[in-house]
C-alpha positions in Angstrom: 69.2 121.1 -173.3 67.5 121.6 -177.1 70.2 122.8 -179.6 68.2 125.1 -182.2 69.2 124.3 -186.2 70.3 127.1 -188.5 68.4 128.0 -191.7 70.7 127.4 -194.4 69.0 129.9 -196.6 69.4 132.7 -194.0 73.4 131.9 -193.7 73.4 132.7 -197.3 72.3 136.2 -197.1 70.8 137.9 -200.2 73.7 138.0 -202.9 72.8 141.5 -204.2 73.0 143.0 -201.1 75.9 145.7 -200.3 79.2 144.7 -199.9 79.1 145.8 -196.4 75.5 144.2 -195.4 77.7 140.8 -197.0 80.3 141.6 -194.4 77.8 142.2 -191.4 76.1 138.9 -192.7 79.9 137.5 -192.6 80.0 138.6 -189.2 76.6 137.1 -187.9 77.5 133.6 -189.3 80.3 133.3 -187.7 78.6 134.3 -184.2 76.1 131.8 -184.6 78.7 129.3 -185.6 80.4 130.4 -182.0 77.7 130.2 -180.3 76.5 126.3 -181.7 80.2 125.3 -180.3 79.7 126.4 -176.6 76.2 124.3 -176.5 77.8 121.5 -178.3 80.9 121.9 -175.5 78.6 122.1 -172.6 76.4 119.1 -173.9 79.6 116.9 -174.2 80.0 118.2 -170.1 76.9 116.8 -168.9 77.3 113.6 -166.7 74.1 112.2 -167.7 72.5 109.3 -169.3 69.1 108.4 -169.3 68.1 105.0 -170.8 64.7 102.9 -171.6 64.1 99.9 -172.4 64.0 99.2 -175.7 60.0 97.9 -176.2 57.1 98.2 -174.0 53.4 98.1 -175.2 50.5 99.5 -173.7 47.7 97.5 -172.8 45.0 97.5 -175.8 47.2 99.9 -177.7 50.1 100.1 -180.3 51.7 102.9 -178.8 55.7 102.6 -177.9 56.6 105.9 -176.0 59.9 105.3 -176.3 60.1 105.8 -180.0 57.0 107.9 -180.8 55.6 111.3 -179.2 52.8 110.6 -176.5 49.2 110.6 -177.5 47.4 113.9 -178.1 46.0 113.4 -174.7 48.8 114.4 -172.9 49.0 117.5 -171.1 51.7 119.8 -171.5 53.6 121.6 -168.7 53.0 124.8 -170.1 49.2 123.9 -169.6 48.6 126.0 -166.3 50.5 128.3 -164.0 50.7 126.4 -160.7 54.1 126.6 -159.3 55.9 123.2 -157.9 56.5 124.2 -154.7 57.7 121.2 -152.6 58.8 121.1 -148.5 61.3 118.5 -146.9 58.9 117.6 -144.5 56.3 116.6 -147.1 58.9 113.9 -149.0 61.5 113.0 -146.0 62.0 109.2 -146.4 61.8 107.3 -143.5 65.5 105.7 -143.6 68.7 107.0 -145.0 70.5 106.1 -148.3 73.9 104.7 -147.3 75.2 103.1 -150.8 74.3 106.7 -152.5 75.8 108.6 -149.8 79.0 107.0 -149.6 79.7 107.1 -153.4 78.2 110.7 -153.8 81.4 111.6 -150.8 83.7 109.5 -152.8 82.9 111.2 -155.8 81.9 107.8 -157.9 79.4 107.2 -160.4 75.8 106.3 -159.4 73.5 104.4 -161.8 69.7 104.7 -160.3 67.2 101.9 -162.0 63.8 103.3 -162.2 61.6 100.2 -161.9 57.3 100.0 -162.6 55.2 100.2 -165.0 53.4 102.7 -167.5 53.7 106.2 -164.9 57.4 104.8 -164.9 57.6 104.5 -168.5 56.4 108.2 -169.3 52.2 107.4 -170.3 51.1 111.0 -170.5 54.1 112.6 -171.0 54.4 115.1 -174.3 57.5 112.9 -175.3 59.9 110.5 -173.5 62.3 113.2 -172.0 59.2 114.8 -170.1 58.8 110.9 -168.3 59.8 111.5 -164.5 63.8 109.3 -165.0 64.2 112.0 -167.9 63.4 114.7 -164.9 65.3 113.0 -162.7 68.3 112.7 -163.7 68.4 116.1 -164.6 67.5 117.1 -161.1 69.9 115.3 -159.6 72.8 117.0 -162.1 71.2 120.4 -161.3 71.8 119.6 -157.4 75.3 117.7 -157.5 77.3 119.5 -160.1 80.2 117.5 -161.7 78.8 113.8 -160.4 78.1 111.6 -163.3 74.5 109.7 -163.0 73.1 107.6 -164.9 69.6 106.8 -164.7 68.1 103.7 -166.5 64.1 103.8 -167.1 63.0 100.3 -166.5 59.3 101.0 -166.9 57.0 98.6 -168.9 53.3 99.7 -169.7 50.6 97.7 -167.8 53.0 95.6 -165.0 52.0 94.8 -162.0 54.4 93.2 -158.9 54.1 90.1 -160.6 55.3 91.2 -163.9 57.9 93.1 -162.6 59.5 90.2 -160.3 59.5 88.0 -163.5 62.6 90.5 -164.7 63.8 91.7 -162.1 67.2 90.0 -162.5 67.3 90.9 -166.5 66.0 94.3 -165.9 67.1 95.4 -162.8 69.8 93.6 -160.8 71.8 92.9 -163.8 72.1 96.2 -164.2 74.4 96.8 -160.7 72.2 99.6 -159.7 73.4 102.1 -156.3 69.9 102.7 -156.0 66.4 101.6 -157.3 63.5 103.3 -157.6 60.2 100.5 -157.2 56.9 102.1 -158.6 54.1 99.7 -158.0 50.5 99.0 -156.9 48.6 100.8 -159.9 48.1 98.2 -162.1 46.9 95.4 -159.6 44.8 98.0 -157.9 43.1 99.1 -161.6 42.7 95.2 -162.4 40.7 94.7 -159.1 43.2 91.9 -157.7 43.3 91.1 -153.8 45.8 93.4 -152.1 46.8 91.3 -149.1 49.4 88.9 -151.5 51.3 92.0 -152.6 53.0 92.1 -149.4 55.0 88.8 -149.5 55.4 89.5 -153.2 57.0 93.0 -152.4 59.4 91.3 -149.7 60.8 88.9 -151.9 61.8 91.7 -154.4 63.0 93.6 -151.7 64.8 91.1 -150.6 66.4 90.4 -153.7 67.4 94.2 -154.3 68.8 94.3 -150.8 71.0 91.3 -151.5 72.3 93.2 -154.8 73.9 95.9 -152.5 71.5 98.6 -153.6 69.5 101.2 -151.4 65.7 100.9 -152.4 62.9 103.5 -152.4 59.1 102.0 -153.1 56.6 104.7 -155.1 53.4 104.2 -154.1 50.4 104.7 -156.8 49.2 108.2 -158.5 46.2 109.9 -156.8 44.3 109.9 -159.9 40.6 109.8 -160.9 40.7 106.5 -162.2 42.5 105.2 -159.4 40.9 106.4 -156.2 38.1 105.5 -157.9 38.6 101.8 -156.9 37.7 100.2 -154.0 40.8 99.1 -153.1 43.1 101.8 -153.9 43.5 103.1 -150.2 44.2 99.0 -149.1 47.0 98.9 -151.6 48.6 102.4 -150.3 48.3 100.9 -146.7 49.8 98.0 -147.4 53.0 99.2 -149.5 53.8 101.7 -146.6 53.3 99.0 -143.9 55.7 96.6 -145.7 58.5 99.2 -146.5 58.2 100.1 -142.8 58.5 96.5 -142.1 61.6 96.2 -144.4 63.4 99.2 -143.5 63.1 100.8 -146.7 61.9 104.1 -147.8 58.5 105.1 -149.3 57.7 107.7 -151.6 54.5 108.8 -150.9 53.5 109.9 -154.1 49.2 109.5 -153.4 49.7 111.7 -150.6 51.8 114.4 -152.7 49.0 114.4 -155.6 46.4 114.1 -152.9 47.9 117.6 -151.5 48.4 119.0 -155.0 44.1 118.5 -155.1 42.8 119.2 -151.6 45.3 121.5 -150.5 46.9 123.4 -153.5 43.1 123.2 -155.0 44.7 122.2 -158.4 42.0 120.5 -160.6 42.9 117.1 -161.5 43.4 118.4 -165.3 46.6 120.2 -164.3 48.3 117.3 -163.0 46.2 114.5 -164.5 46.4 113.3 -168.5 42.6 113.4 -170.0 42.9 109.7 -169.9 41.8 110.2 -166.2 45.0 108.0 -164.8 48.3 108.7 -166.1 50.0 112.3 -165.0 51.3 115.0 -167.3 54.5 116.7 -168.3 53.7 118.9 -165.5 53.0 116.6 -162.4 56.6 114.5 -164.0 58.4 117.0 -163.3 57.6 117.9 -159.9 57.6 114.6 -159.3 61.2 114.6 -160.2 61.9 117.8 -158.4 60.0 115.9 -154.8 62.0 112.9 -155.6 65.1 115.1 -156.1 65.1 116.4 -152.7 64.1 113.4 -151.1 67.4 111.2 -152.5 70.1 114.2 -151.5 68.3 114.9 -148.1 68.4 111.3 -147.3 71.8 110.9 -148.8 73.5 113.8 -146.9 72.5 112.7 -143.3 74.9 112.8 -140.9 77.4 109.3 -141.7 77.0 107.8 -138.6 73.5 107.0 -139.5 74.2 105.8 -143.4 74.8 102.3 -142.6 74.9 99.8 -145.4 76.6 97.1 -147.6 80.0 97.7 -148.6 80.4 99.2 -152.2 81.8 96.7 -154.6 83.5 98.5 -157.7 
């Protein structure tokens, strides 16, 4: 929600004008005025928060995207025309989300941790509230009026599994999360490294979440230029699905969502793709968000006798 500032010099009015323009001037003032309290009033409504971490530095570059605008290579939303149009069927997770369903009927708080690394973080996005946890959290408002969510942003430029097991206590379970979001796979796919130990890397952190009480969703990498471009890219999608099948956790199959954006929808990569060939844009965040979005409350309001889970400790 953007809150628009008054000119100063156009509340003042011209000084030699009529007494009655000075009254109609009067009179406009004090609608604008009116009209700054009901944002301000529906602002302080809002039950959410999204926070970042404070620091986190791309690879070869000085950028901080949570304190400065993205590069001029990112790629607007406004840039094309292509609607996000998005099915059930094409984002239905596997398993359900007991912890978020049972404090979405109880009418508690949920705090959702988005975990990964730069397409996490918001790389290619035209400013830090176009990032996908931005979008998020304000789809998830937009489709549970009146439940607070908070939704912390836990992504750190150039991770990969590795990385992101080395904090996962500080960054993540600390935190006492209802339900983590796990991006992963780019970075180790990018850097060439063997895909086969990712699996036993992804089970321990999976293991460690589940102990933690929280329902867990793995994001598989972006279908991106740069990306499918490497030999291994479709190995590393393979083996994240096989191990959150193995896990009983859900997948978001985000390759597969981009994939259809490119051979399906016939979008060009440039509408959902930054320049830079790998991250996505404002545009592709935000449907992202919306997919994700309908994936979380479809799986959370299943029928209760299959939402299952760990007791929620308050």
């Amino acid at each position: 929600m953007n809150l628009f500032r008054l000119d100063a010099t156009n509340a003042l009015g011209d000084r030699r004008r009529s007494a009655s323009n000075r009254g109609e001037t009067s009179d406009m003032h004090r609608h604008l005025h009116l009209r700054r309290a009901v944002g301000l009033g529906a602002i302080a409504t809002l039950s959410l928060l999204v926070i970042g971490p404070a620091r986190a530095e791309l690879r070869g570059a000085a950028t901080t995207l949570a304190a400065q605008p993205a590069p001029s290579s990112a790629t607007p939303a406004a840039s094309h025309s292509a609607a996000c149009t998005v099915a059930t069927d094409q984002v239905r997770f596997d398993f359900p989300l007991p912890r978020t369903a049972r404090l979405l009927v109880s009418g508690l708080p949920i705090k959702v941790v988005a975990l990964g690394s730069s397409s996490t973080r918001g790389a290619g996005a035209s400013s830090p509230a176009a990032c996908y946890p931005s979008r998020l959290a304000e789809e998830l408002v937009r489709r549970f009026p009146g439940h607070k969510f908070t939704v912390l942003n836990r992504g750190v430029n150039g991770e990969d599994v590795s990385n992101m097991l080395a904090r996962l206590d500080t960054a993540v379970i600390r935190e006492k999360p209802d339900l983590v979001l796990w991006q992963v796979g780019t970075n180790s796919v990018l850097d060439g490294k063997a895909v086969q130990p990712h699996a036993s890397l992804l089970r321990e952190g999976l293991a460690r979440l589940k102990a933690a009480g929280a329902d867990v969703v793995l994001i598989d990498p972006q279908y991106a230029p740069k990306v499918i471009a490497k030999r291994n890219a479709d190995a590393m999608v393979s083996l994240i699905a096989a191990t959150a099948k193995a896990e009983h956790v859900s997948l978001f199959h985000r390759f597969d969502l981009m994939r259809h954006w490119h051979e399906t929808e016939h979008l060009p990569f440039r509408a959902f793709v930054s320049p830079d060939g790998l991250h996505m844009n404002d545009w592709s965040y935000a449907c992202l968000a919306k997919a994700l979005g309908l994936a979380i409350a479809e799986a959370a309001e299943r029928p209760t006798a299959t939402a299952i889970g760990p007791s929620i400790d308050r």
